[in-house]
C-alpha positions in Angstrom: 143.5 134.5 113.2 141.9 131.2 111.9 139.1 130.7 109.3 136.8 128.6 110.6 133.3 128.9 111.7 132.5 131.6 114.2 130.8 130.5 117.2 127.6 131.8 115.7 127.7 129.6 112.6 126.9 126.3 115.2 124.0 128.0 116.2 121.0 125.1 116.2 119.3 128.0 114.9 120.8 128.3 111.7 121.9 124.8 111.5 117.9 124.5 110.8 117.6 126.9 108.4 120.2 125.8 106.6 118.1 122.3 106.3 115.2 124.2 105.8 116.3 126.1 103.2 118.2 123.8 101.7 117.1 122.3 98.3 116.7 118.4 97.3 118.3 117.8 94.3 118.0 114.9 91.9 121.2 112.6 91.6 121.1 109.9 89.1 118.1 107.5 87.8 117.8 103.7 86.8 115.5 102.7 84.2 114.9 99.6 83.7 112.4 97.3 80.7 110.3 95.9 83.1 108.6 93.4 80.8 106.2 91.0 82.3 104.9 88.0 80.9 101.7 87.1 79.7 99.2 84.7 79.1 97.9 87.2 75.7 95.3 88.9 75.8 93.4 90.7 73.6 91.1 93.9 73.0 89.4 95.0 69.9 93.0 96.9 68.6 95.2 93.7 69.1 96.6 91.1 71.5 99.7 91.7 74.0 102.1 89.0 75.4 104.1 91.4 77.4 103.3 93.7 79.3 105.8 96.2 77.7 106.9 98.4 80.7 109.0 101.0 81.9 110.7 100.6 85.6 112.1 103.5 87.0 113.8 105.1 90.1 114.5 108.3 90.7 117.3 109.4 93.0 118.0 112.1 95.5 120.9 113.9 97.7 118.7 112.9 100.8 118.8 109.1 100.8 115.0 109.1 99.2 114.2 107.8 96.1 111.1 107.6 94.1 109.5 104.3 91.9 107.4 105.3 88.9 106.4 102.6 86.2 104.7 102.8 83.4 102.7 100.1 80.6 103.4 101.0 77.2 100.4 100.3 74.7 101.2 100.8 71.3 97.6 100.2 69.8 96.2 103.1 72.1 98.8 105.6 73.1 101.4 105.3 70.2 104.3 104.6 72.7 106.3 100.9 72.7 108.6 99.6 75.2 111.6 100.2 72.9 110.7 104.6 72.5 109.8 105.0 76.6 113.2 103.7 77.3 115.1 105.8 74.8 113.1 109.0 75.8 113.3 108.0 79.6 117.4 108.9 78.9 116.5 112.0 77.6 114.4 112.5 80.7 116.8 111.9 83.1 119.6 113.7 81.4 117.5 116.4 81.3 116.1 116.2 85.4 119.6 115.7 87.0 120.8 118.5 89.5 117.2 119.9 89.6 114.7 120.0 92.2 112.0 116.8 92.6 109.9 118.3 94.6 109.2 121.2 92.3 106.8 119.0 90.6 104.8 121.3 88.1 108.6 122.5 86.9 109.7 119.4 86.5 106.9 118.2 84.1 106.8 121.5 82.4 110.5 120.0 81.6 109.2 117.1 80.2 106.4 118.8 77.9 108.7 121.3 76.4 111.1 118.3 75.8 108.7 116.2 73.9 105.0 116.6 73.0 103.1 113.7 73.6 104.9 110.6 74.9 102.1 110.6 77.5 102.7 107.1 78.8 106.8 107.6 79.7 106.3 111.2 81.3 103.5 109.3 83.5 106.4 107.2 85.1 108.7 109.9 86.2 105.2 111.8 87.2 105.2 109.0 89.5 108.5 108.9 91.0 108.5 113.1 92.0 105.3 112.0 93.9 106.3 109.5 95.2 109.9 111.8 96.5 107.4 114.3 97.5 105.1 112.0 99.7 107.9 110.1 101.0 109.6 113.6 102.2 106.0 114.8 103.8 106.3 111.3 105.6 102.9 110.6 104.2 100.8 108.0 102.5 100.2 109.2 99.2 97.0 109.3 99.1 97.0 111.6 102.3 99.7 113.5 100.4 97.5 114.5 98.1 94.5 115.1 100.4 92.6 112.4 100.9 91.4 109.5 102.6 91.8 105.9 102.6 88.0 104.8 101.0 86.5 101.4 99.7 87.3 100.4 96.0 85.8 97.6 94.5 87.4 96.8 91.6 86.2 95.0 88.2 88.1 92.0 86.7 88.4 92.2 82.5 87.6 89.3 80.3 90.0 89.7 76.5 87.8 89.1 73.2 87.4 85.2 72.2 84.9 83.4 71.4 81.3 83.9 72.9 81.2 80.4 74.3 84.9 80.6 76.2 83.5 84.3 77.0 81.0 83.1 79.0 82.7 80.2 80.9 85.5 82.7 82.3 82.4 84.8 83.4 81.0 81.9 85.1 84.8 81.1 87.0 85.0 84.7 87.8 81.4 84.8 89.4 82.5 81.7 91.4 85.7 83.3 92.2 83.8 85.8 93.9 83.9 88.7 91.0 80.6 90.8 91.5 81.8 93.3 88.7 82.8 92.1 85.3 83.6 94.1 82.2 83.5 92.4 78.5 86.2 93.7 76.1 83.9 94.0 72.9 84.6 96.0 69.4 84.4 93.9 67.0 80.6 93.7 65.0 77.4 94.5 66.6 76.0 91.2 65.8 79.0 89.2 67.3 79.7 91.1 70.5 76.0 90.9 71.4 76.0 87.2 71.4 79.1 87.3 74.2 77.7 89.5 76.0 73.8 87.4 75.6 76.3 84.1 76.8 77.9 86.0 79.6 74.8 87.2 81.1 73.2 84.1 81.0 76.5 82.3 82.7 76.4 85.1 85.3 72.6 85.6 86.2 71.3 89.0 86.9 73.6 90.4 89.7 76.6 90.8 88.5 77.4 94.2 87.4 78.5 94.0 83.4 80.2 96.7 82.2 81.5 96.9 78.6 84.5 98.6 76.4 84.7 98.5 72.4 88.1 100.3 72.7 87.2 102.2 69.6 86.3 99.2 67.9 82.9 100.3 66.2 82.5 103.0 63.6 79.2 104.9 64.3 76.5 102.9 62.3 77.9 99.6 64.1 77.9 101.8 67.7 74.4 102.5 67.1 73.9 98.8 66.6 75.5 97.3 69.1 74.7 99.6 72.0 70.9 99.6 71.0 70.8 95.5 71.4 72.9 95.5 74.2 70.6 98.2 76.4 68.4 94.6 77.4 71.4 93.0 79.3 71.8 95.7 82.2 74.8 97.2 80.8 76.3 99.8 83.7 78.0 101.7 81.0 80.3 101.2 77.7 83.5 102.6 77.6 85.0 104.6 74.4 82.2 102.8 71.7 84.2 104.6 68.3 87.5 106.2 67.8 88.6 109.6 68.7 88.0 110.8 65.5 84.4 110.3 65.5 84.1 112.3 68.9 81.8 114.9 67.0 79.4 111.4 66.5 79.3 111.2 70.4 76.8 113.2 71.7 74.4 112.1 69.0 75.3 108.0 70.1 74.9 109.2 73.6 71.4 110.6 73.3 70.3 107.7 71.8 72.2 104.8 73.2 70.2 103.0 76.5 73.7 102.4 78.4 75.5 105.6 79.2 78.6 106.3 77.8 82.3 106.7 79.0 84.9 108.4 77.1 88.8 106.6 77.0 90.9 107.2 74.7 89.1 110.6 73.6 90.2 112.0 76.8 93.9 112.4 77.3 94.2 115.2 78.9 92.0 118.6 80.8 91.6 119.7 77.7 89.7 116.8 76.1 87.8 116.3 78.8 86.6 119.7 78.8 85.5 119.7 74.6 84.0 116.4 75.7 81.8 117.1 78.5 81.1 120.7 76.9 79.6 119.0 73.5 77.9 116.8 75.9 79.5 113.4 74.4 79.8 111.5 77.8 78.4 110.4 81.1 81.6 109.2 82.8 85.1 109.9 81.8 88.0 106.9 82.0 91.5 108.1 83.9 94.5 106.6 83.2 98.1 108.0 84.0 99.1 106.6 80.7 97.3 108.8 78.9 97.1 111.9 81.3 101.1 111.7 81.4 100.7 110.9 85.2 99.4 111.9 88.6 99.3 116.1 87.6 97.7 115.8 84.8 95.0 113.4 86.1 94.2 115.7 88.9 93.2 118.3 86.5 91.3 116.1 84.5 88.9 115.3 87.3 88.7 118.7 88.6 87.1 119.3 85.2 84.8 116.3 85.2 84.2 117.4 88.7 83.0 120.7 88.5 80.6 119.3 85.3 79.4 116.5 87.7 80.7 113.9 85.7 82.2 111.3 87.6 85.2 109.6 86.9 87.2 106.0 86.5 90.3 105.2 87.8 91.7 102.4 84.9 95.3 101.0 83.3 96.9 99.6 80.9 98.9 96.5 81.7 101.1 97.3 84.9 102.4 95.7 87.9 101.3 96.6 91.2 103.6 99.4 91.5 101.9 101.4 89.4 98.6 100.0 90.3 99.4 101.2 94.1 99.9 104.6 92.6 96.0 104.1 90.6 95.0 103.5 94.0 96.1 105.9 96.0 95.0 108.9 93.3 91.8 107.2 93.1 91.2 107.2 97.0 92.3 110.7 97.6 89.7 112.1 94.9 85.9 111.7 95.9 85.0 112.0 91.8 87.1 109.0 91.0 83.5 106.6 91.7 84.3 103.6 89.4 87.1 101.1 89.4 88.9 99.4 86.9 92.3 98.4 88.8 93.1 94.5 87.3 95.7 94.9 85.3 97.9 93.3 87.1 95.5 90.1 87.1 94.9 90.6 83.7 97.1 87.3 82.7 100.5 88.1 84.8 102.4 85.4 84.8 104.5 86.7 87.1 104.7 89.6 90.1 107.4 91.3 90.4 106.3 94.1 92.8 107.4 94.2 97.0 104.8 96.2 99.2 101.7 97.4 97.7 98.2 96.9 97.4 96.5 93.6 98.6 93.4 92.5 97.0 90.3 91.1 99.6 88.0 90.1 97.8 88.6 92.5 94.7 88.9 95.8 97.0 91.7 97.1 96.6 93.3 97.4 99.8 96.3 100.9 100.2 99.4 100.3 102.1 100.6 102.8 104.5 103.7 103.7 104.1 104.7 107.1 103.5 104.8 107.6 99.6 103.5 104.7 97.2 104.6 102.2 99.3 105.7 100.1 96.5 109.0 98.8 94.7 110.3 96.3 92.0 111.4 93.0 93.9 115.5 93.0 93.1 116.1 89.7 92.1 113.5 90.2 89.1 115.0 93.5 88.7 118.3 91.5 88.1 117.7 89.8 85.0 116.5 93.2 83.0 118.0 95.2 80.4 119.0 98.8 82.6 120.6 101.8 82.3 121.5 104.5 84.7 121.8 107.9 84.1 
């Protein structure tokens, strides 16, 4: 009497089940420092000539792999280059053999590993979604329930001098940039005369729309944003730093340009002490600080539900990641603002097949199924790598 299979064990029945009911498994992942260089450029915490990134891909049994990147920015979220790509070992160490698709597990993973370390979990955030969307054969923004919508991104000017200020506002106008926002934070008196030069280079249609990056202490806030409230301001982003949040609501009240909290809100939780003590009128996203695509999703259901809508912004990353922005941005009707340039924010380079296209500054969504974006190989060549 033999061994084999009975007749029964053939069956296209249970052949299906078996695939059914079988479960994905992660196999291996490459990480790569995907650094990127810059022409520098700076904000009111310091100047970058890198962007200092994280590459990563995520493997699986069934010939899918996921992309997630991420832009590490020391002066903001306390991560460098050098600490996502020596935690992004313990990361995949600790995510091999396990399931990709269980995606609330798998970051649950990452949280108990490490607290914090916001920026490197957002990259391997990225890549279950990415495995996820790409099994559902869908787009990801249709993966995570949405649509394909217009986005009309901003373009950033760094901090220099008033006068070189303005005449980058003036070749962005002619460019055919309708919104512009001013990276200020420095003194009241100083940041009002770029943005006095920038509105007269750029006449009164363009939208301006301004971040201190936690540059002002409260007295200066007060200052600046009550002399700037002439100049049409659409709103200012994070005016002091986090640890003057209790000064917000007070600034807010009196401040003519509405307020938008960044770097005070990592996470649900901030956003919901934020909005509660109300400190805000819009709150800033950015998968770098939300640790990724799960977390962001709960931030905006909290802004949501307190009608305070959102911005989808960045760091400093390539398209990949920026493809990811946009598709989290499309599927979420809250998400109303726009800040996806980083990639134009001095690049010198782009390493990035597939993708989002740019017409005009809207931000155009590919279509294939997950993010539908990837690390051009032969740049990928010349990195420092590791797989695990």
């Amino acid at each position: 009497m033999g061994y084999g299979l009975t007749p029964i064990a053939h069956s296209p029945y249970l052949i299906a089940l078996f695939l059914i009911l079988r479960i994905m498994k992660i196999t291996g992942t490459d990480i790569y420092k995907f650094s990127i260089p810059m022409h520098p450029f700076t904000i009111a915490t310091g100047t970058m000539h890198f962007a200092q990134n994280i590459f990563i891909r995520v493997f699986t049994d069934e010939e899918i792999y996921g992309v997630g990147e991420c832009s590490a920015f020391p002066m903001i979220v306390g991560e460098t280059q050098a600490t996502c790509f020596e935690i992004a070992k313990d990361f995949a160490h600790l995510w091999k053999g396990k399931n990709p698709l269980s995606i609330e597990e798998r970051m649950k993973e990452l949280h108990d590993c490490i607290a914090g370390n916001s920026t490197i979990k957002s990259a391997f955030d990225m890549a279950l979604y990415d495995i996820s969307a790409k099994h559902a054969d869908l787009p990801l923004y249709a993966f995570l329930g949405g649509n394909k919508k217009s986005m009309e991104t901003d373009l950033t000017i760094g901090i220099d001098t008033p006068e070189n200020m303005a005449k980058k506002a003036a070749a962005f106008k002619a460019d055919g940039v309708r919104i512009i926002k001013v990276k200020l934070g420095r003194t009241a008196q100083e940041d009002t005369e770029r943005i006095r030069r920038i509105r007269d280079a750029v006449g009164p249609d363009i939208q301006l729309r301004i971040d201190a990056n936690q540059g002002w202490d409260y007295e200066e806030a007060q200052k600046a944003l009550t002399a700037l409230g002439k100049y049409d301001i659409q709103f200012c982003e994070q005016p002091m730093r986090s640890y003057n949040d209790h000064h917000l609501p007070a600034l807010k009240k009196l401040s003519p340009i509405p307020v938008m909290a960044d770097e005070s809100v990592f996470d649900h939780h901030d956003a919901e002490r934020i909005i509660s003590s109300d400190g805000c009128t819009y709150v800033n996203i950015k998968f770098a600080k939300s640790g990724g695509i799960l977390e962001a999703l709960k931030i905006n259901a909290v802004c949501e539900a307190k009608s305070i809508p959102c911005m989808m912004g960045g760091m400093l990353e390539s398209r990949v990641a920026l493809t990811a922005f946009a598709h989290f941005a499309s599927s979420q009707e809250n998400v109303q603002f726009y800040d996806m340039d980083t990639c134009m924010l001095g690049h010198k380079t782009d390493p990035v097949t597939g993708g989002v296209t740019y017409n005009n500054y809207f931000v155009e969504l590919p279509d294939a199924p997950g993010i539908g974006a990837d690390a051009a190989g032969d740049f990928l060549e010349g990195l420092e790598k590791v797989s695990l």
